[in-house]
C-alpha positions as protocol buffer text, in pm:
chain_id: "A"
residue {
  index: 1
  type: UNK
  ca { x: 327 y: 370 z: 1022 }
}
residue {
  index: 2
  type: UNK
  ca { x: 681 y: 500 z: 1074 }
}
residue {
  index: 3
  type: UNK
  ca { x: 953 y: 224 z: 963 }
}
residue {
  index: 4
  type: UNK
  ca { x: 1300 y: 270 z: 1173 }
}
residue {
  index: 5
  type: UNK
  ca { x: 1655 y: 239 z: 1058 }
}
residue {
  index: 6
  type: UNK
  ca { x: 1761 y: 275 z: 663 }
}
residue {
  index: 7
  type: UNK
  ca { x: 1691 y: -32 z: 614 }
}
residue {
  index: 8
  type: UNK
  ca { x: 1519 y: -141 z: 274 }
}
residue {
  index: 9
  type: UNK
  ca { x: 1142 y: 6 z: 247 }
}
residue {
  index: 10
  type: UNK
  ca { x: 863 y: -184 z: 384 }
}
residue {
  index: 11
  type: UNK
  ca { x: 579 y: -221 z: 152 }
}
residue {
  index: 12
  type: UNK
  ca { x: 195 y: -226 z: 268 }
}
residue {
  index: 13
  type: UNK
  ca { x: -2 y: -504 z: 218 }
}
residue {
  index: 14
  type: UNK
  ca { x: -250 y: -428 z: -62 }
}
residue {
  index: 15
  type: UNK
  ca { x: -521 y: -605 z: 52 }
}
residue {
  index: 16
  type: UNK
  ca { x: -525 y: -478 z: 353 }
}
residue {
  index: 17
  type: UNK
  ca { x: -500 y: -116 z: 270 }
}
residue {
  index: 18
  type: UNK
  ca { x: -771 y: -136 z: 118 }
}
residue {
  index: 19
  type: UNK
  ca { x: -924 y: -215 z: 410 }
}
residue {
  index: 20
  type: UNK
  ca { x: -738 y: 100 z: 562 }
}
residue {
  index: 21
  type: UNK
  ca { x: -510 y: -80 z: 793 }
}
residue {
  index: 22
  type: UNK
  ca { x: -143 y: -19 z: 785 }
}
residue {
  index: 23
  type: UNK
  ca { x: -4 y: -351 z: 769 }
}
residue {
  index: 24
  type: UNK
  ca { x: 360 y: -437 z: 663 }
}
residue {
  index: 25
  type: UNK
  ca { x: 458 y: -683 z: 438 }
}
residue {
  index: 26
  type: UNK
  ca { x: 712 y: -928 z: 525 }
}
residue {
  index: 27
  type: UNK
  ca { x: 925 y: -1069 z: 273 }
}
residue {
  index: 28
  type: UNK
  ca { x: 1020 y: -1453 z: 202 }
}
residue {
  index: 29
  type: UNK
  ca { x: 1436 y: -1479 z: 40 }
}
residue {
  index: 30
  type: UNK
  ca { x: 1349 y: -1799 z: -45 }
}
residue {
  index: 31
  type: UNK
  ca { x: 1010 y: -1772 z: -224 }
}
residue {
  index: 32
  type: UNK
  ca { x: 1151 y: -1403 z: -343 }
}
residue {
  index: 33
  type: UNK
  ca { x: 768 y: -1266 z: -272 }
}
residue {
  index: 34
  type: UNK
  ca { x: 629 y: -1044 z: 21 }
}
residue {
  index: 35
  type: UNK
  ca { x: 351 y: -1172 z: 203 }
}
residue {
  index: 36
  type: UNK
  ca { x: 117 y: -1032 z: 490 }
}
residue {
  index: 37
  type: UNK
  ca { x: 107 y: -1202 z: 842 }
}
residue {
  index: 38
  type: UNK
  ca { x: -298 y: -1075 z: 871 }
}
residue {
  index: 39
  type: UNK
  ca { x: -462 y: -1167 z: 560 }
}
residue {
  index: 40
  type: UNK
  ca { x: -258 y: -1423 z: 361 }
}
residue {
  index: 41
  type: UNK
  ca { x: -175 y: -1222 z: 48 }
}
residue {
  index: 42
  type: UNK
  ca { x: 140 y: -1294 z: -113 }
}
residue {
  index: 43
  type: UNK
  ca { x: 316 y: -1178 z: -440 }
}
residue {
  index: 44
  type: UNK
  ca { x: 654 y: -1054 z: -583 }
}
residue {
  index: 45
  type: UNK
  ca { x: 768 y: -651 z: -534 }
}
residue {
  index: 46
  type: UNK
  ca { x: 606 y: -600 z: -875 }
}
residue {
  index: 47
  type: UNK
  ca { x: 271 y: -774 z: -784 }
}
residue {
  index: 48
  type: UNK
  ca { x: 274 y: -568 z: -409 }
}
residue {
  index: 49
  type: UNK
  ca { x: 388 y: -206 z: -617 }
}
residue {
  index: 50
  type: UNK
  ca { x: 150 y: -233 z: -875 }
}
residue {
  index: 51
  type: UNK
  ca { x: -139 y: -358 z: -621 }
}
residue {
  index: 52
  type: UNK
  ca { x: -62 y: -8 z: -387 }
}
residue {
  index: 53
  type: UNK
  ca { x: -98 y: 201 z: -700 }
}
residue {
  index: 54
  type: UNK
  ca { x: -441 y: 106 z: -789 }
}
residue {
  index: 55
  type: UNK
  ca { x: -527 y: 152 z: -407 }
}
residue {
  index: 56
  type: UNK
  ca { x: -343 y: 541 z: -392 }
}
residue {
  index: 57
  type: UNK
  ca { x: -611 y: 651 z: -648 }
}
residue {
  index: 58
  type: UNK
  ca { x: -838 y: 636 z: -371 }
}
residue {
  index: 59
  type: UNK
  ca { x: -587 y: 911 z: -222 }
}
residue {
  index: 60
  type: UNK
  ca { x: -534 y: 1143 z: -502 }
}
residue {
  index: 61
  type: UNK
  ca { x: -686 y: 1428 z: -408 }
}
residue {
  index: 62
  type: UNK
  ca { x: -707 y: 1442 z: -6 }
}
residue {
  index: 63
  type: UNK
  ca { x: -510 y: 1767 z: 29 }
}
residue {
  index: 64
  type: UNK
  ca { x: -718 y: 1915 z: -249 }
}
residue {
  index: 65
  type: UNK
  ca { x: -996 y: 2182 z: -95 }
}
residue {
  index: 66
  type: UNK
  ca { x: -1342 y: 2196 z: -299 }
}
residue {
  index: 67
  type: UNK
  ca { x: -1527 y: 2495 z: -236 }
}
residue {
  index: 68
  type: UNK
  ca { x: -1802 y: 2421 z: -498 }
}
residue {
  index: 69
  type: UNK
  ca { x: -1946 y: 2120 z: -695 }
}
residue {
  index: 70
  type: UNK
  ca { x: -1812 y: 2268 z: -1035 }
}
residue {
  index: 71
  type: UNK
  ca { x: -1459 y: 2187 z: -858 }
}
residue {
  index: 72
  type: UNK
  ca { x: -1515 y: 1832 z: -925 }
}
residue {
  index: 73
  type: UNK
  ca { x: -1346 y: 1711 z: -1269 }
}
């Protein structure tokens, strides 16, 4: 999903992702978390970065070409 202006960078909702829908996060200056309009999760920049991370593993290698089974590590 492209994000307009230079604002500050939106963040995916975890949860969601793993459910591989782009949904942005929304974030609370009061509460200081992020939290998703679609599926209720919630939690600080820390929580939402380290939550993506686990989820990008399922990404690692999509450009990656295997041309044989040995290929796979």
């Amino acid at each position: 999903m492209a994000q307009s202006g230079k604002g500050k960078l939106n963040y995916r909702c975890p949860a969601c992702f793993k459910r591989d829908l782009d949904i942005d996060m929304f974030y609370d200056k009061e509460k200081k978390q992020y939290y998703c309009i679609r599926c209720q999760f919630f939690g600080t920049e820390e929580e939402v970065l380290a939550e993506n991370e686990t989820v990008r593993s399922k990404y690692k290698d999509y450009l990656k070409r295997y041309t044989s089974f040995e290929d796979f590590d």
